[in-house]
C-alpha positions, 0 to 999 in steps of 0.5 A: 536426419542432418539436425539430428547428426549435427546436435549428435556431433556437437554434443560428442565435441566431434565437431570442427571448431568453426561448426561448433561456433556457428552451430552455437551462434544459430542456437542463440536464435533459434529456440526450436532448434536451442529447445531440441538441444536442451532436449538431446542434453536432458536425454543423455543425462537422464539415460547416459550411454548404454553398452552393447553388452548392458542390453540384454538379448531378447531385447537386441534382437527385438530393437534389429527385429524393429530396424532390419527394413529400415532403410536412409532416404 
């Protein structure tokens, strides 16, 4: 959960300047987390950002139907 916000932050430049430099220093070694950074990027550009009104209805209520019982551990 804490990779998938910190590779969501950095993508969206939301992260502070020294984050960003560490972050960018891990991944120069790290090729797990360098190749789920290459993934993260090929989904964005491949999907871009959806808006809520872009996502039909039936399909809305199907992706709350999915998550209502889900809960953060």
């Amino acid at each position: 959960q804490e990779v998938v916000e910190l590779v969501t932050d950095y993508l969206e430049q939301e992260l502070p300047a020294h984050e960003a430099a560490l972050f960018e220093q891990h991944i120069n070694f790290c090729d797990g987390c360098e190749w789920y950074l290459d993934q993260m990027r090929t989904t964005v550009a491949a999907v871009g950002r959806i808006e809520e009104r872009d996502v039909p209805p039936e399909t809305r209520e199907k992706l709350l139907a999915a998550f209502r019982d889900w809960k953060r551990g």
